[in-house]
C-alpha positions as CSV (number, residue, x, y, z in Angstrom):
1,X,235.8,83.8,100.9
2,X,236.4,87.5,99.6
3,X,239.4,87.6,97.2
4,X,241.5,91.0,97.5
5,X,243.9,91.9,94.2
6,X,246.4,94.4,94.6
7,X,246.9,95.9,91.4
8,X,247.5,99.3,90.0
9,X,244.9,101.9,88.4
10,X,244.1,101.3,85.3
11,X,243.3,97.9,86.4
12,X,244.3,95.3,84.1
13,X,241.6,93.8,81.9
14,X,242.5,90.2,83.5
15,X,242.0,91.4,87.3
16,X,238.9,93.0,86.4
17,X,237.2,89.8,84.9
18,X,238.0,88.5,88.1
19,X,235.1,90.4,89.8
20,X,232.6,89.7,87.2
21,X,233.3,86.3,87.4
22,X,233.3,86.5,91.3
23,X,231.6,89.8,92.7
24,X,233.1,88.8,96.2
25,X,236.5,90.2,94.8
26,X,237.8,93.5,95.6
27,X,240.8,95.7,94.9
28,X,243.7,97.6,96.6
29,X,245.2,100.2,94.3
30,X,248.9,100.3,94.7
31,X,248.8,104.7,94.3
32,X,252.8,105.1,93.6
33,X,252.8,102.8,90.6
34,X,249.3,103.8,89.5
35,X,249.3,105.9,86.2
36,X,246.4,107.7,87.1
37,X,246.3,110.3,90.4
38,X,244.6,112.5,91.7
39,X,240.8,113.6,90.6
40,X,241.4,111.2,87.5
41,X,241.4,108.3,89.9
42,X,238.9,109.2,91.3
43,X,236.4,109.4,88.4
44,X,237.5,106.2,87.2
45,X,237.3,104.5,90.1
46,X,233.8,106.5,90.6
47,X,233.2,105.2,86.8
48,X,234.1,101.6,87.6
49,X,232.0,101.1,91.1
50,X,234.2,98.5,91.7
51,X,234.6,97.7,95.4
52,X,237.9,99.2,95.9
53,X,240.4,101.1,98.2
54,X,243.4,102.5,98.2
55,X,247.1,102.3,98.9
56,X,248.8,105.7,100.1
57,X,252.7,105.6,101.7
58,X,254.2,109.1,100.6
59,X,252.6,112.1,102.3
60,X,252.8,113.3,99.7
61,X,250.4,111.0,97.5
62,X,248.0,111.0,100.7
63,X,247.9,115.1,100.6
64,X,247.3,114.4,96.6
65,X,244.1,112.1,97.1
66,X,243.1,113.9,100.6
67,X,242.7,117.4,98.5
68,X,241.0,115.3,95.4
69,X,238.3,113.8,97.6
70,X,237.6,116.7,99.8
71,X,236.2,118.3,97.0
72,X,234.9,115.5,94.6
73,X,231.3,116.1,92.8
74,X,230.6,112.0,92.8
75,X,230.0,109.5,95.1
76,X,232.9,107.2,95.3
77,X,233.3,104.6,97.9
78,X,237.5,104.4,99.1
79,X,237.8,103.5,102.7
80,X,240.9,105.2,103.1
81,X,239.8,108.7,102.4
82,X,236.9,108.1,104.8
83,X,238.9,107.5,107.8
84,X,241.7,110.3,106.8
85,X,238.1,112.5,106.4
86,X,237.2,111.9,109.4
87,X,240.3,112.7,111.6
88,X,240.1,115.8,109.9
89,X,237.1,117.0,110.8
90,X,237.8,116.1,114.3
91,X,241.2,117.7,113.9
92,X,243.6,115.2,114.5
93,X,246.6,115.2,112.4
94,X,247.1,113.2,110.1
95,X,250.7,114.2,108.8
96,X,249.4,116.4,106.0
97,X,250.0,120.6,105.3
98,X,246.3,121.7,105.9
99,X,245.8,125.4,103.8
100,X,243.0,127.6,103.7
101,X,241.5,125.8,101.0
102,X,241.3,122.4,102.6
103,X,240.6,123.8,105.7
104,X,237.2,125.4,103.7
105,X,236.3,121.9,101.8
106,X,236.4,120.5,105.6
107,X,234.1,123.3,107.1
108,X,232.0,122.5,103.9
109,X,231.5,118.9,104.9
110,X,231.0,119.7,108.6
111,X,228.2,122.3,108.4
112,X,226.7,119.5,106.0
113,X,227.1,117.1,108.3
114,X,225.8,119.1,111.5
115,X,222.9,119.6,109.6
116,X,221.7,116.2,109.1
117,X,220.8,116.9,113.0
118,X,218.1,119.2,111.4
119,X,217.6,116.8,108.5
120,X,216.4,114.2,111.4
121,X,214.0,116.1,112.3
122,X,212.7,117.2,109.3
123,X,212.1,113.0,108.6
124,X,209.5,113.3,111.2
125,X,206.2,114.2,109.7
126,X,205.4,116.2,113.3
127,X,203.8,119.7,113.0
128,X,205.2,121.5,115.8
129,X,209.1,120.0,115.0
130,X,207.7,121.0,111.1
131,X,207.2,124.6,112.5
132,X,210.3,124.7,114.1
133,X,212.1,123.7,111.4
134,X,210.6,126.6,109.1
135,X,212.5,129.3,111.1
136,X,216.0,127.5,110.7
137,X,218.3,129.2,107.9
138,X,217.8,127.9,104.2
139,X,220.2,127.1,101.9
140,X,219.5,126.0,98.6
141,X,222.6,125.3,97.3
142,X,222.6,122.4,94.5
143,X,226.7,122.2,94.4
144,X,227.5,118.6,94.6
145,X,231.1,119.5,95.8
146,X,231.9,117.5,98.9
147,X,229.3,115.3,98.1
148,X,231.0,112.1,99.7
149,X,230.2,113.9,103.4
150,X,227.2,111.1,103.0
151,X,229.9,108.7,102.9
152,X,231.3,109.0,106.7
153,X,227.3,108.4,107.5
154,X,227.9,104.4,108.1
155,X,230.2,105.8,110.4
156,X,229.3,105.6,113.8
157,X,231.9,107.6,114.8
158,X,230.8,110.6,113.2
159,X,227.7,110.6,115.3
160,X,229.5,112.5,118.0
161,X,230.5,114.8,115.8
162,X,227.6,115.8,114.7
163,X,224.9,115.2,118.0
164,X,227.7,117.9,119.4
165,X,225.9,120.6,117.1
166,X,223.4,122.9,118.5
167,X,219.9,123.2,116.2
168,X,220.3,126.9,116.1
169,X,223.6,126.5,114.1
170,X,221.9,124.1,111.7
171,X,221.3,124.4,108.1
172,X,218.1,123.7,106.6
173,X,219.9,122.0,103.1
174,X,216.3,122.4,100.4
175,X,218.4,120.0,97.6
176,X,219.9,117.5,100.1
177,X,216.9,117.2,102.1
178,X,214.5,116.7,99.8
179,X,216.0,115.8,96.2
180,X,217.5,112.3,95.4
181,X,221.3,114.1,94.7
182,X,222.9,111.2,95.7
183,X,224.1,108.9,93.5
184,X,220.7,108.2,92.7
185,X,219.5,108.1,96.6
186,X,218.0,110.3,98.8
187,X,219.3,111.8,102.0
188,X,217.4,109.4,104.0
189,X,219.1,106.5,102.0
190,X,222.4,107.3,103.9
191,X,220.9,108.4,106.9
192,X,218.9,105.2,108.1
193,X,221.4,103.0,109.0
194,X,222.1,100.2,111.8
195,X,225.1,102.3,113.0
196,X,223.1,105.9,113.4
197,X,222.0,106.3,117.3
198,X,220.5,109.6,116.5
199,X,218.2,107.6,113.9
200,X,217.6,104.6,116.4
201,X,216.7,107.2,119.2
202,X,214.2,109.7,117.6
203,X,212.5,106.7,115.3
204,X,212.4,104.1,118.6
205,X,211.1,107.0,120.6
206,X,208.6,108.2,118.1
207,X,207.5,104.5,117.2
208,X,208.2,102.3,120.6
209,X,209.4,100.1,117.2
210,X,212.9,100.3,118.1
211,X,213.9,96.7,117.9
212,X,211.4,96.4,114.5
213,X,213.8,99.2,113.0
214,X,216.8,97.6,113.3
215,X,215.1,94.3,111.8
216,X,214.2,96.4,108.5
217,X,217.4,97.7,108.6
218,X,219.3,94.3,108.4
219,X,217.2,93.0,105.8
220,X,217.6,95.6,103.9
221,X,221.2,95.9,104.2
222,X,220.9,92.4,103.1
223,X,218.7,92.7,100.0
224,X,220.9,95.7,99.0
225,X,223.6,93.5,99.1
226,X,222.5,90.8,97.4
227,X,221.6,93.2,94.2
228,X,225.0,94.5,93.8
229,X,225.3,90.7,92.8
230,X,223.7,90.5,90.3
């Protein structure tokens, strides 16, 4: 059974031998009596790659981490900030003051997002969808701000979100498409997953393998898994 530790951030150097002596432990960072906030929770956290989440009460801490995270350059896995991520970019409130400048981080993730409509086809190695995809725009950004939108792909709620997108308002992403950007990963890394119905679809179509996809895809969910273990 999976042990959860509340602590605060830094973690103490006791609570973190706990996960190296059992790698089913996780933590809950209690933010108000955490000496680090913000962005320098964040990195360390990021550092760490400890499973963790976080605690947020105050609006006011949530607005703090919210605004970090929108704009972080590193992949770092806290729950919490997915889900508040996602409500935002369907535009549900949430209970924080949304200015222009998070309101253009969350645009930034979106059009990312969107794309990854584009990005499924370009996984296809089809030459008339290849042709298509030639005359979409390009954008060859290699900014790694927002880079946790790959985050919310395990999501299957966000799927709605983006199958809503027309092609035409897609961007053709040259880094994120083709470059491993991602903590080491590739696009694709994120993008086939058990939870993605746009993958299952265009794949089960393209293959009649449907049910042989989702096989590969739980084992290796499973090997991945088991070599965070180790």
């Amino acid at each position: 059974m999976s042990k959860v530790i509340t602590t605060t951030a830094p973690i103490a150097i006791d609570h973190l031998k706990e996960y190296f002596a059992d790698k089913e432990t996780s933590y809950i960072i209690d933010y108000k009596n955490s000496e680090l906030k913000g962005e320098k929770l964040l990195v360390y956290l990021g550092n760490l790659d400890l499973p963790a989440d976080i605690e947020l009460v105050d609006t006011a801490d949530i607005e703090e981490m919210i605004y970090a995270y929108a704009g972080t350059t590193f992949i770092v896995n806290i729950q919490s900030l997915e889900i508040a991520m996602l409500n935002l970019l369907y535009k549900n409130d949430i209970g924080i003051t949304i200015t222009q400048e998070l309101e253009d981080l969350i645009q930034h993730w979106a059009i990312r997002l969107k794309s990854c409509l584009l990005y499924n086809l370009h996984t296809l190695d089809l030459e008339n969808v290849q042709e298509f995809i030639q005359t979409a725009p390009r954008d060859s950004t290699d900014t790694l701000v927002g880079i946790n939108f790959v985050s919310l792909l395990k999501y299957e709620e966000i799927y709605s979100f983006i199958i809503e997108t027309k092609l035409e308002d897609c961007v053709y992403f040259e880094k994120y498409f083709n470059e491993y950007m991602f903590k080491g990963h590739n696009l694709y890394s994120y993008w086939a997953n058990e939870n993605n119905p746009v993958f299952l679809t265009t794949w089960g179509v393209a293959t009649g393998a449907r049910e042989e996809i989702l096989a590969e895809l739980t084992t290796t969910k499973k090997e991945t898994e088991n070599d965070t273990l180790i």
